[in-house]
C-alpha positions in Angstrom: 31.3 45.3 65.6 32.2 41.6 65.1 29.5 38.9 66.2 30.7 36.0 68.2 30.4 33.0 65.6 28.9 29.9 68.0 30.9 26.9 68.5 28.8 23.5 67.7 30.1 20.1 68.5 31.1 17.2 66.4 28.3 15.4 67.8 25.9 18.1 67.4 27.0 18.4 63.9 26.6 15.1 63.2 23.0 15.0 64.9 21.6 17.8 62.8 23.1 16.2 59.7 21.1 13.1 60.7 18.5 15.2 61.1 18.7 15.8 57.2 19.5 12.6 56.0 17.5 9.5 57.6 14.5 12.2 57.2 15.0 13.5 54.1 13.7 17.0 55.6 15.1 19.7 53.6 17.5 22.0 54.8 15.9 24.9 55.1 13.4 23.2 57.7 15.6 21.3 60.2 18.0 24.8 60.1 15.2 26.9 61.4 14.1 23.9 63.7 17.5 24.1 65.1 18.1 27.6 65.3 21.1 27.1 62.8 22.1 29.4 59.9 20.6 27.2 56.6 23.9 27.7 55.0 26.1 26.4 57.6 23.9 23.4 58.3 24.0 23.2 54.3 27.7 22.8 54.2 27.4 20.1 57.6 25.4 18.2 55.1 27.8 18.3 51.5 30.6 17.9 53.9 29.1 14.9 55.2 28.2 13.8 51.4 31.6 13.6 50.1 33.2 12.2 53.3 30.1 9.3 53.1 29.8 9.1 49.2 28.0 5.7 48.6 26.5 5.7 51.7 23.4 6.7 51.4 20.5 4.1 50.7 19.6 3.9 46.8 16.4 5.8 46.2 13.4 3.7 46.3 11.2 3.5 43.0 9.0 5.7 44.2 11.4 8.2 45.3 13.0 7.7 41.5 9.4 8.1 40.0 9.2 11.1 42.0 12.5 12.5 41.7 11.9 12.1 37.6 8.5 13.9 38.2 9.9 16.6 40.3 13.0 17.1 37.2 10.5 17.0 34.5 8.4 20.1 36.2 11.3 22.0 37.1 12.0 22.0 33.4 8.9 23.2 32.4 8.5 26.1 34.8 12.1 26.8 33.8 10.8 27.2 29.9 7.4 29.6 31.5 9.7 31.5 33.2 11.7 32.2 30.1 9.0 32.6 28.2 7.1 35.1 30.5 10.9 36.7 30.9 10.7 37.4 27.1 7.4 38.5 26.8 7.4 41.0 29.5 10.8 42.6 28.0 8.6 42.4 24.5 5.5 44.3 26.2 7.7 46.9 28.1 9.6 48.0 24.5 6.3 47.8 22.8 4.7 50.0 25.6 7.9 52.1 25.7 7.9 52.5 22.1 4.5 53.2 21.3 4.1 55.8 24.5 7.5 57.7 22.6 5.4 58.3 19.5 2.0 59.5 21.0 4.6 61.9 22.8 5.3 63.4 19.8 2.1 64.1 18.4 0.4 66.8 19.6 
């Protein structure tokens, strides 16, 4: 069964994309706020991005400060997460290997 897809406005469009800009709400939010798939409000967003490149007022030094902060953590969860990736594949074999050879022994 195809679902009707729901028809939204320029103006809508461009309210909800305001939503998401002069706030600097993230997506996800202002989407379930609305009632509007995150995805399709994403791409009301990027679209309005490109067209408005420039635009948008410079980050404040705080928001840089922040936004440096912010990339600086994601990095360092990223290297956990490998980390704790590796290990875990390292403790399964180990486990793995060592349960093959009490197996064996009886």
């Amino acid at each position: 069964m195809s679902e009707r897809r729901r028809k939204f406005t320029p103006e809508y469009r461009a309210e909800a994309v305001k939503a998401v800009i002069e706030t600097s709400r993230p997506i996800a939010q202002v989407a379930r706020e609305l009632g509007v798939l995150e995805g399709t409000l994403g791409n009301w967003v990027a679209g309005w991005r490109r067209d408005h490149a420039g635009e948008e007022p410079p980050l404040a030094v705080s928001e840089r400060a922040r936004l440096r902060e912010l990339e600086r953590e994601v990095r360092e969860l990223r290297l956990k997460n490998e980390f704790l990736g590796k290990a875990a594949a390292e403790s399964t074999r180990h486990r793995n290997s060592g349960a093959s050879l009490s197996a064996g022994v009886a």
